[in-house]
Wavefront OBJ file of the C-alpha trace (Angstrom):
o trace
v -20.797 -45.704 12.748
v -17.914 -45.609 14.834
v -16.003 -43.603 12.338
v -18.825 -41.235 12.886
v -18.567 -41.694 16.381
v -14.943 -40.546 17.447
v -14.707 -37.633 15.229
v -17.460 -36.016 16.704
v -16.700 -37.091 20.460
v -13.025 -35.391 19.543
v -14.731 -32.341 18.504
v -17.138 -31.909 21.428
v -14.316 -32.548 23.761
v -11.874 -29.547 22.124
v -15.206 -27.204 22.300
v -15.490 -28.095 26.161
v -11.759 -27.763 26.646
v -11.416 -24.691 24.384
v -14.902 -22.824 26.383
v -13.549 -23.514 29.752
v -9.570 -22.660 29.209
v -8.670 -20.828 25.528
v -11.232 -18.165 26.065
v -9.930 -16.448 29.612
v -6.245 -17.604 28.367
v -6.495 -15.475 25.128
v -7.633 -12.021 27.429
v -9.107 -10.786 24.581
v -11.002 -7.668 24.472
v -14.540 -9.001 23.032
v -16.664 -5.932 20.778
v -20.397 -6.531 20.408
v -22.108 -5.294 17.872
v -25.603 -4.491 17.879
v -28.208 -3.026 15.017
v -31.953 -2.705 16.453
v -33.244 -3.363 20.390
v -37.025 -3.983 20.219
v -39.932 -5.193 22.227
v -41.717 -4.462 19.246
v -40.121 -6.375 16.021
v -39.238 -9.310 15.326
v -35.929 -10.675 16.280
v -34.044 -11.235 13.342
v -30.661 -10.945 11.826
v -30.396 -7.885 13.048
v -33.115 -7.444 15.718
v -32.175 -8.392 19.291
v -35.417 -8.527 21.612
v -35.441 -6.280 24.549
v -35.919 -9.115 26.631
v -33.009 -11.099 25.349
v -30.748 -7.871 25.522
v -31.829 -7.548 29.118
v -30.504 -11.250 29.528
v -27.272 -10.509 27.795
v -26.633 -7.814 29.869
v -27.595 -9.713 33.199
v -25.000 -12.160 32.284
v -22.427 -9.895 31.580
v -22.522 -8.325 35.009
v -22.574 -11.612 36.536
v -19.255 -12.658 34.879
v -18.040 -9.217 35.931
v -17.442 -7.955 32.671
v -16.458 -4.262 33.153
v -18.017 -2.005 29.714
v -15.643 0.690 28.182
v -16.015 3.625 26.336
v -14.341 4.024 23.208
v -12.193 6.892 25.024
v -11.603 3.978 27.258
v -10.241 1.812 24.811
v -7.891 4.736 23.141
v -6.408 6.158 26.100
v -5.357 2.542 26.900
v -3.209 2.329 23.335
v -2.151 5.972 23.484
v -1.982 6.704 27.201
v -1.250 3.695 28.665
v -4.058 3.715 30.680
v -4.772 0.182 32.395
v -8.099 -1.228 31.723
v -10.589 -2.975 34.134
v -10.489 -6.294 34.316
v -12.392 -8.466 31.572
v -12.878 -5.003 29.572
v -15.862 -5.646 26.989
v -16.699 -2.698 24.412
v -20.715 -2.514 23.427
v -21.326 -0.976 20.158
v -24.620 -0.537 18.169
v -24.685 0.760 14.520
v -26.553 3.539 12.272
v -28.592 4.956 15.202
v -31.987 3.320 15.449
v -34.545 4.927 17.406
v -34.906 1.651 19.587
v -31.480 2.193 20.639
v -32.988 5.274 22.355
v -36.035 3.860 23.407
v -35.122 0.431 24.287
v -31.701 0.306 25.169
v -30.944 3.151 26.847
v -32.855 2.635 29.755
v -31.241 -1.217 30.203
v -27.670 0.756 30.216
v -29.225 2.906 32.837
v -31.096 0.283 35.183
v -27.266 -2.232 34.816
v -25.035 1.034 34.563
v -23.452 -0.428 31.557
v -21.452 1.724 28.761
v -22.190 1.623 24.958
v -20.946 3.167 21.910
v -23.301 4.641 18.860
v -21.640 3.954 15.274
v -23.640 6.754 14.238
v -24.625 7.318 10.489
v -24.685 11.027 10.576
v -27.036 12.314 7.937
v -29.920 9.827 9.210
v -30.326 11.645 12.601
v -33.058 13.217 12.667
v -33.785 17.129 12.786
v -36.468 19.658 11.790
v -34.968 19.872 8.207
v -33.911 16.542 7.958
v -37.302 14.237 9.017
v -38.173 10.819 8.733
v -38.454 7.637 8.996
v -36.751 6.317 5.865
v -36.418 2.995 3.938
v -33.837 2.006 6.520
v -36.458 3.022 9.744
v -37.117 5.667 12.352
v -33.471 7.099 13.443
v -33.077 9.044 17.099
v -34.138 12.115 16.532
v -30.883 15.358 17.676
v -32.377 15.696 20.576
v -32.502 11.994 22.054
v -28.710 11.381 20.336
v -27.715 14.107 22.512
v -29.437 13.061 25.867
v -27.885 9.838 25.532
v -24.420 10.946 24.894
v -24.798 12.824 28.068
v -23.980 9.374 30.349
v -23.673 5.863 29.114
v -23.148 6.291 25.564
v -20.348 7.473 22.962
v -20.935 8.074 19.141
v -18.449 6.984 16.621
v -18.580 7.310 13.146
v -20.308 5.622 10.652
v -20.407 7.318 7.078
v -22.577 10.277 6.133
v -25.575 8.330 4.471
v -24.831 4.537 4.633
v -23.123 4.078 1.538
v -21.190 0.697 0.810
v -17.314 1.858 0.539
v -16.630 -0.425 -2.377
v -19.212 1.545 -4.212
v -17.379 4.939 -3.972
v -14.320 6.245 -5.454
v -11.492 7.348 -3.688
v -12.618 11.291 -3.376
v -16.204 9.883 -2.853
v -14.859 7.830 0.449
v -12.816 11.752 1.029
v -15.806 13.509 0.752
v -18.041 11.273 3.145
v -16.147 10.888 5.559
v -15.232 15.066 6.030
v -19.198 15.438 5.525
v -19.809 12.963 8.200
v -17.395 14.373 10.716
v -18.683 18.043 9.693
v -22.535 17.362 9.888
v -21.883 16.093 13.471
v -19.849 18.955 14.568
v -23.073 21.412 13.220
v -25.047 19.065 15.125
v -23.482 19.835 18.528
v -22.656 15.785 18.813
v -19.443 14.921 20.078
v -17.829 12.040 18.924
v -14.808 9.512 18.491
v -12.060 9.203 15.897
v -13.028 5.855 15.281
v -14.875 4.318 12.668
v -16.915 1.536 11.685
v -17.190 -0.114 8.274
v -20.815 0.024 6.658
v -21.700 -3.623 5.638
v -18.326 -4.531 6.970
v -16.568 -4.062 3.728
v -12.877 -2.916 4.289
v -11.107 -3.970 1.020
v -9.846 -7.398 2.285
v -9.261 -8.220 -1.438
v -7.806 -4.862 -2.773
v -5.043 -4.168 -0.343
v -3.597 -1.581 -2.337
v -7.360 0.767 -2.584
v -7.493 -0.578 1.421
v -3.972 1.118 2.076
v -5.197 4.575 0.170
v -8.417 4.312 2.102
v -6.250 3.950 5.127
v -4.497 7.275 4.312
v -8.025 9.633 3.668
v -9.163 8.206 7.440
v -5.785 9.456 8.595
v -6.226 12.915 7.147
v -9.288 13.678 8.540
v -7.850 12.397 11.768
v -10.161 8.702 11.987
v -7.251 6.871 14.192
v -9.314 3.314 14.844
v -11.829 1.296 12.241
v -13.968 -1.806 12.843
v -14.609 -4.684 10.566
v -16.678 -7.543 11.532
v -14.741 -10.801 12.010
v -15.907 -12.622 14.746
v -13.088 -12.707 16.887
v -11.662 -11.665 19.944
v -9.274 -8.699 19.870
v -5.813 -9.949 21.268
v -4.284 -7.584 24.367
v -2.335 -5.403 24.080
v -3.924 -4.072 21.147
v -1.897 -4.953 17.487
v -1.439 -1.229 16.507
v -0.660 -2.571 12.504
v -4.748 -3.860 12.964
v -6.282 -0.440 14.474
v -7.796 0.131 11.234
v -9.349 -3.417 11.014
v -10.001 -4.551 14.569
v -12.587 -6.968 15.229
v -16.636 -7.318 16.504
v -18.800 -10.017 17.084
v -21.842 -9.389 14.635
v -24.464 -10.302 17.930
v -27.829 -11.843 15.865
v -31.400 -11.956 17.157
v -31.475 -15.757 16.717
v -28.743 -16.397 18.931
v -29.519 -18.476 22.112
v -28.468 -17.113 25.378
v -25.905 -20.135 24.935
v -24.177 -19.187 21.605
v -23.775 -15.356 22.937
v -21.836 -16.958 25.814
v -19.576 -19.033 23.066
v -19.286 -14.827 21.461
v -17.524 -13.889 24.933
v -15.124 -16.692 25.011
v -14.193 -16.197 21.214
v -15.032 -19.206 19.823
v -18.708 -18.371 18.493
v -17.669 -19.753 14.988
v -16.983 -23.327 16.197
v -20.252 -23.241 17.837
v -21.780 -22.579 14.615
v -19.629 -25.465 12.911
v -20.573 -27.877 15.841
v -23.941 -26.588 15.304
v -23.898 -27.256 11.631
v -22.694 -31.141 12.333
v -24.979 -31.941 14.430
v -27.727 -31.177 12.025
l 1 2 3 4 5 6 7 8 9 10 11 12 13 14 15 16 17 18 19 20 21 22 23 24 25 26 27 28 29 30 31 32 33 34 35 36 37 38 39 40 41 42 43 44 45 46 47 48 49 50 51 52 53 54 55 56 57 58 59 60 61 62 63 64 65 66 67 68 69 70 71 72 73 74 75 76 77 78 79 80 81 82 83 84 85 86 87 88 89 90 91 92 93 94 95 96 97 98 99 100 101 102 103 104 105 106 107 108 109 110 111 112 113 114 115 116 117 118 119 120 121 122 123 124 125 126 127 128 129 130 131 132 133 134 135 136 137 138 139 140 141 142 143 144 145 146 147 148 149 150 151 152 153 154 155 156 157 158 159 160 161 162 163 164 165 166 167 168 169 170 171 172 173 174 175 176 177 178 179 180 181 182 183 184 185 186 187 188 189 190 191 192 193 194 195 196 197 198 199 200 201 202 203 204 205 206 207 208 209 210 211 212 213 214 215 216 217 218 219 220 221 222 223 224 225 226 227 228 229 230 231 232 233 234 235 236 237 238 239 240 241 242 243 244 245 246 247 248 249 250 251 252 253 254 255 256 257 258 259 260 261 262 263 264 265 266 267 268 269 270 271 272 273 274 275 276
Protein backbone atom coordinates (compact mmCIF):
# COMPACT_ATOMS: atom_id res chain seq x y z
CA UNK A 1 0.00 0.00 0.00
CA UNK A 2 2.52 2.34 0.91
CA UNK A 3 4.23 1.99 -2.38
CA UNK A 4 0.92 3.15 -3.62
CA UNK A 5 0.84 5.68 -1.15
CA UNK A 6 3.97 8.00 -1.76
CA UNK A 7 3.84 8.01 -5.43
CA UNK A 8 0.64 9.48 -5.52
CA UNK A 9 1.15 11.96 -2.45
CA UNK A 10 4.45 13.07 -4.71
CA UNK A 11 2.26 13.64 -7.57
CA UNK A 12 -0.52 15.63 -5.88
CA UNK A 13 2.07 17.72 -4.24
CA UNK A 14 3.98 18.74 -7.84
CA UNK A 15 0.22 19.48 -9.23
CA UNK A 16 -0.33 21.92 -6.15
CA UNK A 17 3.15 23.34 -6.48
CA UNK A 18 3.09 23.43 -10.31
CA UNK A 19 -0.93 25.28 -10.20
CA UNK A 20 0.12 27.82 -7.74
CA UNK A 21 3.85 28.80 -9.14
CA UNK A 22 4.77 27.20 -12.92
CA UNK A 23 1.64 28.57 -14.42
CA UNK A 24 2.10 32.64 -13.73
CA UNK A 25 6.07 31.84 -13.95
CA UNK A 26 5.76 30.48 -17.58
CA UNK A 27 3.62 34.03 -18.77
CA UNK A 28 2.27 32.18 -21.34
CA UNK A 29 -0.23 33.47 -23.66
CA UNK A 30 -3.19 30.76 -23.14
CA UNK A 31 -5.65 30.30 -26.71
CA UNK A 32 -9.09 28.81 -26.09
CA UNK A 33 -10.71 27.15 -28.44
CA UNK A 34 -14.27 26.82 -28.72
CA UNK A 35 -16.76 24.84 -31.36
CA UNK A 36 -20.63 25.30 -30.36
CA UNK A 37 -22.22 27.70 -27.30
CA UNK A 38 -25.72 26.34 -26.54
CA UNK A 39 -28.52 26.54 -24.07
CA UNK A 40 -30.04 24.23 -26.29
CA UNK A 41 -27.69 20.96 -26.92
CA UNK A 42 -26.11 18.92 -25.13
CA UNK A 43 -22.72 19.63 -23.81
CA UNK A 44 -20.42 17.44 -25.36
CA UNK A 45 -17.02 17.19 -26.85
CA UNK A 46 -17.58 19.98 -28.53
CA UNK A 47 -20.63 21.70 -26.97
CA UNK A 48 -19.95 24.16 -24.14
CA UNK A 49 -23.34 25.16 -22.29
CA UNK A 50 -24.21 28.75 -22.25
CA UNK A 51 -24.31 28.63 -18.70
CA UNK A 52 -20.90 27.14 -18.22
CA UNK A 53 -19.44 29.66 -20.88
CA UNK A 54 -20.99 32.41 -18.82
CA UNK A 55 -18.95 30.89 -15.80
CA UNK A 56 -15.77 30.70 -17.77
CA UNK A 57 -15.99 34.03 -18.67
CA UNK A 58 -16.91 35.32 -15.05
CA UNK A 59 -13.75 33.77 -13.95
CA UNK A 60 -11.67 35.13 -16.42
CA UNK A 61 -12.52 38.70 -15.54
CA UNK A 62 -12.04 37.97 -12.02
CA UNK A 63 -8.40 36.83 -12.55
CA UNK A 64 -8.10 39.92 -14.73
CA UNK A 65 -7.40 38.24 -17.77
CA UNK A 66 -7.31 40.99 -20.47
CA UNK A 67 -8.90 39.25 -24.19
CA UNK A 68 -7.00 40.16 -27.48
CA UNK A 69 -7.78 40.34 -30.88
CA UNK A 70 -5.86 38.50 -33.27
CA UNK A 71 -4.63 42.08 -34.63
CA UNK A 72 -3.69 42.27 -31.03
CA UNK A 73 -1.61 39.41 -30.97
CA UNK A 74 0.24 40.34 -34.52
CA UNK A 75 1.00 43.82 -33.97
CA UNK A 76 2.71 42.58 -30.75
CA UNK A 77 5.27 40.16 -32.98
CA UNK A 78 5.48 42.64 -35.85
CA UNK A 79 5.04 46.00 -34.17
CA UNK A 80 6.22 45.57 -30.99
CA UNK A 81 3.26 46.52 -29.49
CA UNK A 82 3.13 45.64 -25.60
CA UNK A 83 0.30 43.54 -24.57
CA UNK A 84 -2.03 43.84 -21.47
CA UNK A 85 -1.23 42.08 -18.77
CA UNK A 86 -2.26 38.24 -18.55
CA UNK A 87 -3.25 38.58 -22.44
CA UNK A 88 -5.68 35.50 -23.22
CA UNK A 89 -6.83 35.01 -27.02
CA UNK A 90 -10.64 33.43 -27.37
CA UNK A 91 -11.17 31.62 -30.51
CA UNK A 92 -14.21 29.57 -31.74
CA UNK A 93 -14.12 27.45 -34.99
CA UNK A 94 -16.26 26.88 -38.36
CA UNK A 95 -18.90 29.53 -37.47
CA UNK A 96 -21.86 28.00 -35.70
CA UNK A 97 -24.92 29.88 -35.50
CA UNK A 98 -24.82 29.60 -31.56
CA UNK A 99 -21.75 31.52 -31.69
CA UNK A 100 -24.09 34.30 -32.90
CA UNK A 101 -26.86 33.61 -30.85
CA UNK A 102 -25.33 32.51 -27.71
CA UNK A 103 -22.10 33.91 -27.41
CA UNK A 104 -22.19 37.05 -28.70
CA UNK A 105 -24.28 38.59 -26.32
CA UNK A 106 -21.93 37.07 -23.19
CA UNK A 107 -18.91 39.04 -25.08
CA UNK A 108 -21.20 41.98 -25.01
CA UNK A 109 -22.72 41.87 -21.33
CA UNK A 110 -18.42 41.00 -19.97
CA UNK A 111 -16.94 43.20 -22.91
CA UNK A 112 -14.73 40.37 -23.76
CA UNK A 113 -12.92 39.89 -27.36
CA UNK A 114 -13.15 36.69 -29.53
CA UNK A 115 -11.92 35.48 -32.73
CA UNK A 116 -14.15 33.42 -35.52
CA UNK A 117 -11.96 30.59 -37.34
CA UNK A 118 -14.38 30.95 -39.97
CA UNK A 119 -15.00 28.12 -42.61
CA UNK A 120 -15.88 30.33 -45.46
CA UNK A 121 -18.12 28.47 -47.84
CA UNK A 122 -20.52 27.37 -44.83
CA UNK A 123 -21.72 30.98 -44.14
CA UNK A 124 -24.72 31.32 -45.06
CA UNK A 125 -26.29 33.52 -47.98
CA UNK A 126 -29.32 33.59 -50.31
CA UNK A 127 -27.48 31.26 -52.82
CA UNK A 128 -25.70 29.37 -50.46
CA UNK A 129 -28.61 28.09 -47.66
CA UNK A 130 -28.67 25.68 -45.07
CA UNK A 131 -28.28 23.98 -42.38
CA UNK A 132 -25.96 21.16 -43.43
CA UNK A 133 -24.68 17.80 -42.04
CA UNK A 134 -22.28 19.83 -39.94
CA UNK A 135 -25.43 22.34 -38.50
CA UNK A 136 -26.96 25.77 -38.92
CA UNK A 137 -23.88 28.28 -39.74
CA UNK A 138 -24.36 32.36 -39.07
CA UNK A 139 -25.99 33.46 -41.72
CA UNK A 140 -23.68 36.98 -43.89
CA UNK A 141 -25.56 39.10 -42.23
CA UNK A 142 -25.05 38.08 -38.41
CA UNK A 143 -21.03 37.24 -39.36
CA UNK A 144 -20.93 40.75 -40.27
CA UNK A 145 -22.78 42.38 -37.22
CA UNK A 146 -20.53 40.60 -35.05
CA UNK A 147 -17.34 41.53 -36.66
CA UNK A 148 -18.50 45.02 -36.16
CA UNK A 149 -17.23 44.99 -32.14
CA UNK A 150 -16.02 42.06 -30.17
CA UNK A 151 -15.17 39.65 -32.73
CA UNK A 152 -12.40 38.94 -35.53
CA UNK A 153 -12.64 36.17 -38.28
CA UNK A 154 -9.69 34.13 -39.21
CA UNK A 155 -9.47 31.58 -41.58
CA UNK A 156 -10.47 28.25 -41.61
CA UNK A 157 -10.50 26.42 -45.11
CA UNK A 158 -13.13 26.90 -47.80
CA UNK A 159 -15.41 23.79 -46.99
CA UNK A 160 -13.88 21.88 -43.98
CA UNK A 161 -11.75 19.59 -45.69
CA UNK A 162 -9.06 17.50 -43.67
CA UNK A 163 -5.52 18.85 -45.14
CA UNK A 164 -4.01 15.40 -45.20
CA UNK A 165 -6.72 14.52 -47.61
CA UNK A 166 -5.71 17.09 -50.31
CA UNK A 167 -2.86 17.39 -52.55
CA UNK A 168 -0.57 20.06 -52.62
CA UNK A 169 -2.56 22.33 -55.41
CA UNK A 170 -5.79 21.10 -53.62
CA UNK A 171 -4.44 22.80 -50.13
CA UNK A 172 -3.39 26.00 -53.06
CA UNK A 173 -6.63 26.12 -54.30
CA UNK A 174 -8.60 26.18 -50.86
CA UNK A 175 -6.97 28.28 -49.27
CA UNK A 176 -7.05 31.28 -52.35
CA UNK A 177 -10.91 30.19 -52.56
CA UNK A 178 -11.29 30.71 -48.92
CA UNK A 179 -9.57 34.04 -48.73
CA UNK A 180 -11.49 35.08 -52.10
CA UNK A 181 -15.09 33.96 -51.06
CA UNK A 182 -14.62 36.17 -47.94
CA UNK A 183 -13.41 39.15 -49.72
CA UNK A 184 -16.90 38.79 -52.15
CA UNK A 185 -18.53 38.47 -48.95
CA UNK A 186 -17.60 41.93 -47.62
CA UNK A 187 -15.95 39.99 -44.36
CA UNK A 188 -12.80 41.21 -43.23
CA UNK A 189 -10.47 39.01 -41.83
CA UNK A 190 -6.94 37.89 -40.42
CA UNK A 191 -3.90 36.31 -42.04
CA UNK A 192 -4.03 33.67 -39.69
CA UNK A 193 -5.17 30.31 -39.90
CA UNK A 194 -6.42 27.46 -38.11
CA UNK A 195 -5.91 23.78 -38.87
CA UNK A 196 -9.26 21.77 -39.61
CA UNK A 197 -9.19 18.65 -37.28
CA UNK A 198 -5.89 19.94 -36.09
CA UNK A 199 -3.90 18.08 -38.62
CA UNK A 200 -0.64 20.02 -39.55
CA UNK A 201 1.70 17.26 -40.89
CA UNK A 202 3.52 16.55 -37.56
CA UNK A 203 4.71 13.29 -39.25
CA UNK A 204 5.55 14.53 -42.85
CA UNK A 205 7.78 17.46 -42.18
CA UNK A 206 8.86 17.74 -45.58
CA UNK A 207 4.73 18.05 -47.19
CA UNK A 208 4.41 20.37 -43.67
CA UNK A 209 7.37 22.67 -44.96
CA UNK A 210 5.66 22.90 -48.71
CA UNK A 211 2.37 23.52 -47.00
CA UNK A 212 4.18 26.18 -45.08
CA UNK A 213 5.25 27.87 -48.37
CA UNK A 214 1.40 27.93 -50.26
CA UNK A 215 0.15 29.79 -46.72
CA UNK A 216 3.01 32.19 -47.33
CA UNK A 217 2.00 32.96 -50.89
CA UNK A 218 -1.30 33.79 -50.33
CA UNK A 219 -0.02 35.90 -47.49
CA UNK A 220 -1.48 33.40 -44.23
CA UNK A 221 1.47 34.73 -41.73
CA UNK A 222 0.17 32.70 -38.33
CA UNK A 223 -1.51 28.92 -38.09
CA UNK A 224 -2.97 27.10 -35.07
CA UNK A 225 -2.69 23.51 -34.14
CA UNK A 226 -4.19 22.13 -31.10
CA UNK A 227 -1.66 21.06 -28.45
CA UNK A 228 -2.72 21.87 -25.23
CA UNK A 229 -0.23 24.14 -24.13
CA UNK A 230 0.55 27.46 -23.22
CA UNK A 231 2.22 29.67 -25.84
CA UNK A 232 5.68 30.83 -24.35
CA UNK A 233 6.27 34.97 -24.46
CA UNK A 234 7.71 36.46 -26.54
CA UNK A 235 6.24 34.58 -29.22
CA UNK A 236 8.84 31.67 -30.97
CA UNK A 237 8.59 33.17 -34.54
CA UNK A 238 10.12 29.44 -36.02
CA UNK A 239 6.39 28.11 -34.31
CA UNK A 240 3.97 30.93 -35.92
CA UNK A 241 2.77 28.38 -38.20
CA UNK A 242 2.07 25.79 -35.39
CA UNK A 243 1.26 27.77 -32.26
CA UNK A 244 -0.80 26.29 -29.70
CA UNK A 245 -4.80 26.16 -28.24
CA UNK A 246 -6.38 24.55 -25.55
CA UNK A 247 -9.16 22.31 -27.24
CA UNK A 248 -11.90 23.75 -24.24
CA UNK A 249 -14.57 20.48 -23.96
CA UNK A 250 -18.16 20.60 -22.72
CA UNK A 251 -17.35 18.04 -20.00
CA UNK A 252 -14.84 20.02 -18.42
CA UNK A 253 -15.52 21.12 -14.76
CA UNK A 254 -15.20 24.71 -13.94
CA UNK A 255 -12.00 23.19 -12.10
CA UNK A 256 -10.13 21.54 -15.05
CA UNK A 257 -10.74 24.89 -17.28
CA UNK A 258 -8.86 26.66 -14.46
CA UNK A 259 -5.89 23.82 -14.74
CA UNK A 260 -6.33 25.07 -19.05
CA UNK A 261 -5.25 28.73 -17.84
CA UNK A 262 -2.32 27.72 -15.83
CA UNK A 263 -1.07 25.25 -18.64
CA UNK A 264 -1.05 22.22 -17.04
CA UNK A 265 -4.64 20.83 -18.14
CA UNK A 266 -2.90 17.52 -19.31
CA UNK A 267 -1.61 16.55 -15.83
CA UNK A 268 -4.99 17.14 -14.57
CA UNK A 269 -6.22 14.65 -16.91
CA UNK A 270 -3.30 12.14 -15.90
CA UNK A 271 -4.05 12.81 -12.12
CA UNK A 272 -7.52 12.37 -13.12
CA UNK A 273 -6.89 9.12 -14.85
CA UNK A 274 -4.96 7.69 -11.49
CA UNK A 275 -7.26 8.34 -9.35
CA UNK A 276 -9.79 6.28 -11.15
Amino acid sequence: MVYIIIPVAFLVMCYILMYLYAGPFFKGLPVLVYHRISSIKKADYYTVATSSMREQLEYIIQKGYNTIFLSDMIDYVEKGKPLPPKPLIIALEDGFRDNYTDMYPLLKEFNCKANVFLVAGFVQTPDNLGPRAEGEFMTLEEVKEICKEHVQIGLHTMYHKNLHELTLAEIDEDTRASKQRLEELGIPYQPVFAYPYAYYFKDDLVKQAEVFGIFKKHGVRYAFKVGDRLNRLPLDLSKRLILNRFHISGTYTIGEFKMVLTGFIRISQRLKKTFK
